[in-house]
C-alpha positions as CSV (number, residue, x, y, z in Angstrom):
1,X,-2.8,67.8,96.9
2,X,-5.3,69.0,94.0
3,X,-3.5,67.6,91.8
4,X,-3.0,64.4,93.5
5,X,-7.0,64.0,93.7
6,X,-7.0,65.0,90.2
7,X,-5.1,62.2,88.6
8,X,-6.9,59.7,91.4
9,X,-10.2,60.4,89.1
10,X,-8.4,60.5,86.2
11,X,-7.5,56.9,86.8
12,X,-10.5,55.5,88.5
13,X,-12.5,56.7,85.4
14,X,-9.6,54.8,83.0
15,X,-9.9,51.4,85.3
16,X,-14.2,52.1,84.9
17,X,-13.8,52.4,80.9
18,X,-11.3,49.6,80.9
19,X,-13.2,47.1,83.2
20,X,-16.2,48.0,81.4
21,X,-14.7,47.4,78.2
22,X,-13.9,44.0,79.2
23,X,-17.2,43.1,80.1
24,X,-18.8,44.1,77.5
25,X,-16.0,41.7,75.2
26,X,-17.0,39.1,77.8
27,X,-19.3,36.3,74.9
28,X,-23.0,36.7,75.3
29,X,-24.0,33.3,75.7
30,X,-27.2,31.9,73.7
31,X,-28.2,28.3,75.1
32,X,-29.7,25.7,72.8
33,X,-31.8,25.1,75.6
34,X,-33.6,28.3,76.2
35,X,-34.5,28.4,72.5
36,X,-36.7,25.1,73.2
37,X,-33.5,22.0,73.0
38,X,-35.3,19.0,74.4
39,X,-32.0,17.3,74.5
40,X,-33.4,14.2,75.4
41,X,-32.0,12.3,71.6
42,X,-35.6,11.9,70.2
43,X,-37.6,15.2,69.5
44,X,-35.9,17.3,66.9
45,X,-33.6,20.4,67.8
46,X,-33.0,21.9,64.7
47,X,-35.1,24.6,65.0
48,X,-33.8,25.2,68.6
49,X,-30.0,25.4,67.2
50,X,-31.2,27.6,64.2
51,X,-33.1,30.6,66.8
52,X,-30.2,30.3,69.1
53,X,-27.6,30.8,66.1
54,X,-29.9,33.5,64.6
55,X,-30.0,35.8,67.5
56,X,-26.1,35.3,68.5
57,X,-25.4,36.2,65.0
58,X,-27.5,39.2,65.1
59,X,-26.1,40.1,68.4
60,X,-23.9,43.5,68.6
61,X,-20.6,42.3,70.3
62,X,-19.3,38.7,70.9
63,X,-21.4,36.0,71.3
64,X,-21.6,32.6,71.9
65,X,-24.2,29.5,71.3
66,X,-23.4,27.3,73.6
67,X,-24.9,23.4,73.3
68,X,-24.7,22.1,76.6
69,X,-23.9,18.1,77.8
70,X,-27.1,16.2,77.0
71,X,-28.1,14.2,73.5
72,X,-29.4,16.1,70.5
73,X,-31.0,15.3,67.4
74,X,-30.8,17.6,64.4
75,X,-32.0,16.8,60.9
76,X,-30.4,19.7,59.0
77,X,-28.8,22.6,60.1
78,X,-27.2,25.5,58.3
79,X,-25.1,28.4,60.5
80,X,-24.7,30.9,58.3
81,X,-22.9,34.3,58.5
82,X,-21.9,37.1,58.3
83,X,-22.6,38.1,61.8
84,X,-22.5,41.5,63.1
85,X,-19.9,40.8,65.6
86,X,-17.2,37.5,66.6
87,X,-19.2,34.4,67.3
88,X,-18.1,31.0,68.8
89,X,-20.3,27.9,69.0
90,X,-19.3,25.6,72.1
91,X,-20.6,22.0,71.6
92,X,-20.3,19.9,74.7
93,X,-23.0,17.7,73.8
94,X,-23.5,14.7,72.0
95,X,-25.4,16.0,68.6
96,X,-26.9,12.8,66.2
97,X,-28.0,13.1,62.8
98,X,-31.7,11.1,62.1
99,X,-31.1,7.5,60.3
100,X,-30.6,6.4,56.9
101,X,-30.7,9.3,54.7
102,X,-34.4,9.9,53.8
103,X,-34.6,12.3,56.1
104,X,-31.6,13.8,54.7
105,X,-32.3,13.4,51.0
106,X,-30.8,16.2,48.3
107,X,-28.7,17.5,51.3
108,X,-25.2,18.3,50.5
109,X,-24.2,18.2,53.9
110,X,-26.2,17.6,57.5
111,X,-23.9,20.7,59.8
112,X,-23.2,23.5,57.5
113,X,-21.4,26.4,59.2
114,X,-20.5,29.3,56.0
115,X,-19.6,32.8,55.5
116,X,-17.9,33.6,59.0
117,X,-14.7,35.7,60.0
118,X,-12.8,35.1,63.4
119,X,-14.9,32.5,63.9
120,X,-14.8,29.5,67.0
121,X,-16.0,26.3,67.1
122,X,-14.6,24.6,70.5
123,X,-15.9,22.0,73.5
124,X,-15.4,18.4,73.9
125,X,-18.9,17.3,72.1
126,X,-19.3,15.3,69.5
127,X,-21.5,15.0,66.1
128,X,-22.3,11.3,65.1
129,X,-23.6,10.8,61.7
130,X,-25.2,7.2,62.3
131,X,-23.8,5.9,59.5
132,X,-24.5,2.5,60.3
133,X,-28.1,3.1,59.3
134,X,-26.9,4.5,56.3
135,X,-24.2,2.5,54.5
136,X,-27.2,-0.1,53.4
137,X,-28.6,2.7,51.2
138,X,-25.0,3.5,50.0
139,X,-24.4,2.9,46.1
140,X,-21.2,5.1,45.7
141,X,-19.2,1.7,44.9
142,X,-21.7,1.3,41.8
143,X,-22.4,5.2,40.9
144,X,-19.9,7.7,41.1
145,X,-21.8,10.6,41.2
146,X,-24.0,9.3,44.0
147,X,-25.2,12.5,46.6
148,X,-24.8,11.5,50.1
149,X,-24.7,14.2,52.7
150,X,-21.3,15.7,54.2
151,X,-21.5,14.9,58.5
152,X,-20.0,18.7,59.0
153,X,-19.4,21.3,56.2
154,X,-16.8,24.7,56.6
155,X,-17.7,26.9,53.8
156,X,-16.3,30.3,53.6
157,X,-14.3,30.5,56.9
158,X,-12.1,33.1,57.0
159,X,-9.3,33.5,59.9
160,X,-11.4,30.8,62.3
161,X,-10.5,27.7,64.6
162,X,-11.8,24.7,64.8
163,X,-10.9,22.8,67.9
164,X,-11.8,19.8,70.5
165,X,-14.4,18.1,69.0
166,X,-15.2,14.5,67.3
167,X,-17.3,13.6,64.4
168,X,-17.8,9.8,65.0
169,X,-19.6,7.9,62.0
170,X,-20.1,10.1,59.4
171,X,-22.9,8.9,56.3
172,X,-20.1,10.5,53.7
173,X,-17.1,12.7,54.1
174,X,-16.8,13.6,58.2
175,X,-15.3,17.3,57.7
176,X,-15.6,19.3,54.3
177,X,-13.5,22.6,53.5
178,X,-14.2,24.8,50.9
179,X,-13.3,27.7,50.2
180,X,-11.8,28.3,53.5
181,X,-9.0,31.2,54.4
182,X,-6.4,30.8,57.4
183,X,-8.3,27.7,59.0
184,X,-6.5,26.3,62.0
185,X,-8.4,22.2,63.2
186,X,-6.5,21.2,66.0
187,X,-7.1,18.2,68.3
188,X,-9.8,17.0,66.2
189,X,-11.0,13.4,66.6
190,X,-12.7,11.7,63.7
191,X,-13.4,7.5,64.0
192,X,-15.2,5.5,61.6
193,X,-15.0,1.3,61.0
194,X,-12.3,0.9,58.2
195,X,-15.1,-1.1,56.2
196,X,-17.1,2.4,56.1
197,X,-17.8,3.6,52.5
198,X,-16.1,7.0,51.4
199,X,-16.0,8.1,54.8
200,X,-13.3,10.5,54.0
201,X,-12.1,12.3,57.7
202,X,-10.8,16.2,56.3
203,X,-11.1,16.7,52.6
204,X,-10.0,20.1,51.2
205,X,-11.0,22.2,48.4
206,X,-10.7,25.6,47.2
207,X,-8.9,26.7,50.3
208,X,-5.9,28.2,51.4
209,X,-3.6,28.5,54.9
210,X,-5.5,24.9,56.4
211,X,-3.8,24.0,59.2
212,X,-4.9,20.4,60.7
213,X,-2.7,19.3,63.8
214,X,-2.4,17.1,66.9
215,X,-5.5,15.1,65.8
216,X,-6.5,11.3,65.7
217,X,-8.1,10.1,62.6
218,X,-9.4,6.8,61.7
219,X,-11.9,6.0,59.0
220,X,-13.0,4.0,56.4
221,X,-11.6,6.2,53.7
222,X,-8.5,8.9,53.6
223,X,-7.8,10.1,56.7
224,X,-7.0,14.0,55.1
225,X,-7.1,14.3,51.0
226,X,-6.7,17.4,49.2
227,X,-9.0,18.2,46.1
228,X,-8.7,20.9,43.6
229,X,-7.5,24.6,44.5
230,X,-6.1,23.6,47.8
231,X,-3.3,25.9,48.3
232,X,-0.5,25.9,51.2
233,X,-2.1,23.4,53.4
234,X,-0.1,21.6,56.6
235,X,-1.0,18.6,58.3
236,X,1.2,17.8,61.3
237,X,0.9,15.7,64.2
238,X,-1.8,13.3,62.9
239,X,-2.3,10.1,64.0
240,X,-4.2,7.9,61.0
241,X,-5.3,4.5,60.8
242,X,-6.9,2.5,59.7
243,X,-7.9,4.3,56.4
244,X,-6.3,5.0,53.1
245,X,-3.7,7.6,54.2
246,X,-3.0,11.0,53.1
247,X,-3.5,12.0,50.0
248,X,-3.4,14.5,46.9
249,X,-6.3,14.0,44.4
250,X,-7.7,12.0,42.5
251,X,-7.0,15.4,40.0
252,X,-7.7,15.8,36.6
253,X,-11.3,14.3,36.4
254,X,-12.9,18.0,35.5
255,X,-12.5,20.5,33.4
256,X,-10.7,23.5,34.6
257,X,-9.7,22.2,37.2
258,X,-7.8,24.4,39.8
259,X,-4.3,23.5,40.4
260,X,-2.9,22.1,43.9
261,X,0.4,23.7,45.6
262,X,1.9,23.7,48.5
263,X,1.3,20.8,51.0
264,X,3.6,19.9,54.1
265,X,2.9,16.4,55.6
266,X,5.2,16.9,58.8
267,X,5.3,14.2,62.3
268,X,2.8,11.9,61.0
269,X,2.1,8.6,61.9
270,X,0.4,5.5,59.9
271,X,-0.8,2.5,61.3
272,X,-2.6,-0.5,59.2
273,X,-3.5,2.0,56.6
274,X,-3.9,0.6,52.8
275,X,-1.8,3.6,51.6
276,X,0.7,6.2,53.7
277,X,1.0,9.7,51.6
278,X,-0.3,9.4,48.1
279,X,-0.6,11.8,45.1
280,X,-3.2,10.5,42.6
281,X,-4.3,11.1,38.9
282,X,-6.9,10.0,36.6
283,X,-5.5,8.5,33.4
284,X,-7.0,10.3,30.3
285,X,-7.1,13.1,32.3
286,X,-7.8,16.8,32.0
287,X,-4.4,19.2,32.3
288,X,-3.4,20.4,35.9
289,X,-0.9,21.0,37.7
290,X,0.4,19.8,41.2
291,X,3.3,20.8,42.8
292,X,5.5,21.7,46.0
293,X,4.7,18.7,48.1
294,X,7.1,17.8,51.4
295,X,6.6,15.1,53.2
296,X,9.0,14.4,56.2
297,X,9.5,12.8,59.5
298,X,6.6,9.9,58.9
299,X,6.0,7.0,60.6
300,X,4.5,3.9,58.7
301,X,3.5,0.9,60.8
302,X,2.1,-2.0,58.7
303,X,1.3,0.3,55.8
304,X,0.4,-1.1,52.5
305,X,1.6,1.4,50.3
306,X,3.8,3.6,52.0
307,X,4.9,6.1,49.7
308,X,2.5,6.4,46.1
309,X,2.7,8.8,43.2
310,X,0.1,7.1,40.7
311,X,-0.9,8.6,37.5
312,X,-3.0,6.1,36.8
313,X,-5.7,6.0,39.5
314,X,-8.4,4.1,38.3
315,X,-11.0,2.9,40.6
316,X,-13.4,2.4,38.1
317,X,-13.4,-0.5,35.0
318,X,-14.1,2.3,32.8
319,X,-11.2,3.9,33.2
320,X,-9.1,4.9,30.0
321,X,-6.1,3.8,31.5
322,X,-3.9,3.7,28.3
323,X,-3.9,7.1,27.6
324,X,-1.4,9.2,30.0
325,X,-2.5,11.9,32.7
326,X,-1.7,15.4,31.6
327,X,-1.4,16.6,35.5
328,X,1.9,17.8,35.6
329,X,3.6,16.7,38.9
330,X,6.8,18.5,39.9
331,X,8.8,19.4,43.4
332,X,8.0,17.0,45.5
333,X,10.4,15.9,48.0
334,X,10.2,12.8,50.4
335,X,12.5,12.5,53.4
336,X,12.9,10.9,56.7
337,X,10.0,8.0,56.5
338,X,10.6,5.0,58.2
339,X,8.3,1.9,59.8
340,X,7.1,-1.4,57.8
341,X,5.5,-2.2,54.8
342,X,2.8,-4.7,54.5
343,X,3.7,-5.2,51.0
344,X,7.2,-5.6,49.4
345,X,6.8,-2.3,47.0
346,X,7.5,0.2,49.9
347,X,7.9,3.2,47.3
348,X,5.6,3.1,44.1
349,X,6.4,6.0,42.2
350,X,4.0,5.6,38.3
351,X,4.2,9.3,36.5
352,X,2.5,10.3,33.0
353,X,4.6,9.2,29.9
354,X,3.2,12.3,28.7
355,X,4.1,15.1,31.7
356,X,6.8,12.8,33.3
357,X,7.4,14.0,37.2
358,X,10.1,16.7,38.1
359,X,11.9,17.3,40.9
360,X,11.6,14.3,43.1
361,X,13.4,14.2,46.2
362,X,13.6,10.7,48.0
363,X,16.1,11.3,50.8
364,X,16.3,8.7,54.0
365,X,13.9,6.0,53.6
366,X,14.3,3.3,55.8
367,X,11.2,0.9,54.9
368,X,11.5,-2.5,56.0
369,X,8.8,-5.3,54.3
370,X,7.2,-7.3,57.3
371,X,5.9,-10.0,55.4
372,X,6.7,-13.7,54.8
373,X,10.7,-13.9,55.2
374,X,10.9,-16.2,52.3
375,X,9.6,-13.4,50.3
376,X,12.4,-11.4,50.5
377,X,13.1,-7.7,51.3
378,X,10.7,-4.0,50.4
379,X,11.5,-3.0,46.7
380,X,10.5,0.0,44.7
381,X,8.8,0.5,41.6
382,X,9.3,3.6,39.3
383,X,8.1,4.8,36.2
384,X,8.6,7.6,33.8
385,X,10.5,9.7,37.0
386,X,14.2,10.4,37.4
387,X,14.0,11.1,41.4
388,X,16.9,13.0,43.2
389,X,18.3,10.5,45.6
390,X,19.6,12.0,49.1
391,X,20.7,10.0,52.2
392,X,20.4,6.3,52.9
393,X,17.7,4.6,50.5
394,X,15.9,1.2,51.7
395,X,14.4,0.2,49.4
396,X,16.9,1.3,47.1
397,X,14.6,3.7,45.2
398,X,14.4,3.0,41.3
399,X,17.2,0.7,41.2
């Protein structure tokens, strides 16, 4: 019977350590609110959002800042780790960024979150950038190296999910990743008018293991693009449109630039977007090198351009256009696209005369032109490229 009793204690002191333990993993939460939030859309929260942030981050064990329904203003707003413990930021309310971008001037971005590990950012809120206020004061189409702030910045995320919420109207690029590690966006909403300026919805840099699925993007701009350094990035189960599709690049513009590999475009669909998946370099441009590209069970409804490799992306009159890119594009396969084109070149596929393409797969396209009847049938275009043909071609691809 002793020992009976014995292992009794023995376990009810276990079940104490373990319940307690599981309290104490339980998120701390730190409410916008009790750190001064007005949440009323006209006084300015920033400073609210920066104490609460502050003192989660500095908190010992998880923790959680938690913006509850309501509507927010917030001028400029960094979240910065490294935080003594897990954190996750739960935005349920409506957060808007002030108008035009005086009040914003010099800023890179206007929602910076950087430096965090195992990090959360979750709830069915939404950040609006009020870029109708903005796009007046816009002069990107006339200067190239115009500064406009970024709606929502990742910078240095390592091993962190992004999940739920909606940027709506961003003044520049909606989402931003750099330098980013393991990164998972899922069911991410991002909307702009397709007349919006650069109003890119993901664009990634620098980063590695980006995973962007199940989400709805439709902007004024590419829906996801991939910049220099990007490395093993998938993008499944997207809706996009309207905007200007998927795409690698522009590459080559800078110097040591770092090269892009490894990108799976996978269950996508396209819908009255001016270009579908796209891999773009500057003419005259500096070397590179992009590479390992699939893209595979698409969807193109009404697509201008469905399928693009141009070497001589030139958006710009001062463009050296007759001297060849020297980004060398190889391994690129693309299988299993199908829908309309809203132009009769359904495949466009312009390499380097320098640093021809290698490697590329075209393997069951079925891409039918939906324009005037009288105008006749999709046809490809292909220059300095020798693609490995597979399956069932329409267009026939470089006949």
């Amino acid at each position: 019977m002793g020992v009976r009793i014995y292992f009794q204690k023995v376990f009810s002191i276990l079940l104490f350590f373990t319940l307690a333990r599981n309290i104490h993993a339980t998120d701390t939460v730190f409410n916008v609110k009790d750190f001064g939030a007005r949440a009323d859309g006209i006084a300015d929260d920033s400073k609210a959002f920066d104490s609460a942030w502050r003192e989660a981050c500095n908190w010992n064990s998880n923790s959680k800042v938690l913006v509850p329904p309501g509507k927010y203003l917030a001028k400029f707003v960094v979240f910065k780790g490294p935080c003594k413990a897990p954190i996750s930021f739960q935005l349920d309310g409506f957060v808007q960024a002030p108008p035009g971008l005086s009040k914003l001037e010099n800023k890179e971005s206007w929602i910076t979150f950087q430096y965090l590990r195992n990090f959360t950012l979750t709830g069915k809120g939404t950040f609006h950038g009020q870029c109708q206020t903005a796009w007046p004061e816009n002069q990107c189409h006339k200067n190239s190296d115009c500064k406009l702030p970024v709606s929502i910045r990742f910078s240095f995320l390592n091993d962190s999910t992004i999940s739920g919420i909606q940027s709506i109207d961003s003044k520049y690029f909606h989402i931003n990743i750099l330098g980013c590690y393991n990164l998972n966006l899922d069911n991410i909403k991002i909307s702009a008018p397709k007349d919006s300026p650069n109003t890119d919805g993901i664009h990634i840099g620098r980063s590695s293991g980006v995973v962007i699925s199940h989400s709805v993007i439709a902007t004024g701009d590419d829906c996801v693009s991939l910049g220099q350094g990007s490395q093993n990035i998938l993008v499944s189960n997207v809706l996009c449109g309207p905007g200007h599709g998927i795409s690698v690049g522009s590459l080559g513009k800078y110097e040591n630039e770092e090269d892009v590999v490894g990108l799976t475009v996978r269950n996508c669909t396209f819908t009255d977007t001016s270009n579908g998946v796209r891999i773009k370099t500057w003419p005259d441009s500096q070397p590179g090198i992009a590479s390992n590209f699939t893209f595979e069970n698409l969807v193109m409804n009404n697509v201008e351009n469905p399928i693009v490799i141009d070497q001589q992306y030139c958006p710009y009159s001062s463009c050296k256009i007759q001297v060849p890119s020297r980004v060398k594009i190889s391994n690129v396969s693309f299988r299993n696209i199908r829908g309309t084109s809203s132009t009769k070149v359904a495949v466009s596929l312009v390499c380097s005369q320098e640093t021809p393409c290698k490697n590329v797969e075209i393997g069951d396209i079925n891409l039918v032109y939906n324009g005037l009847q009288d105008k006749g049938p999709a046809t490809s275009s292909c220059s300095n490229v020798k693609p490995i043909l597979v399956g069932k071609q329409i267009p026939a691809t470089c006949a």
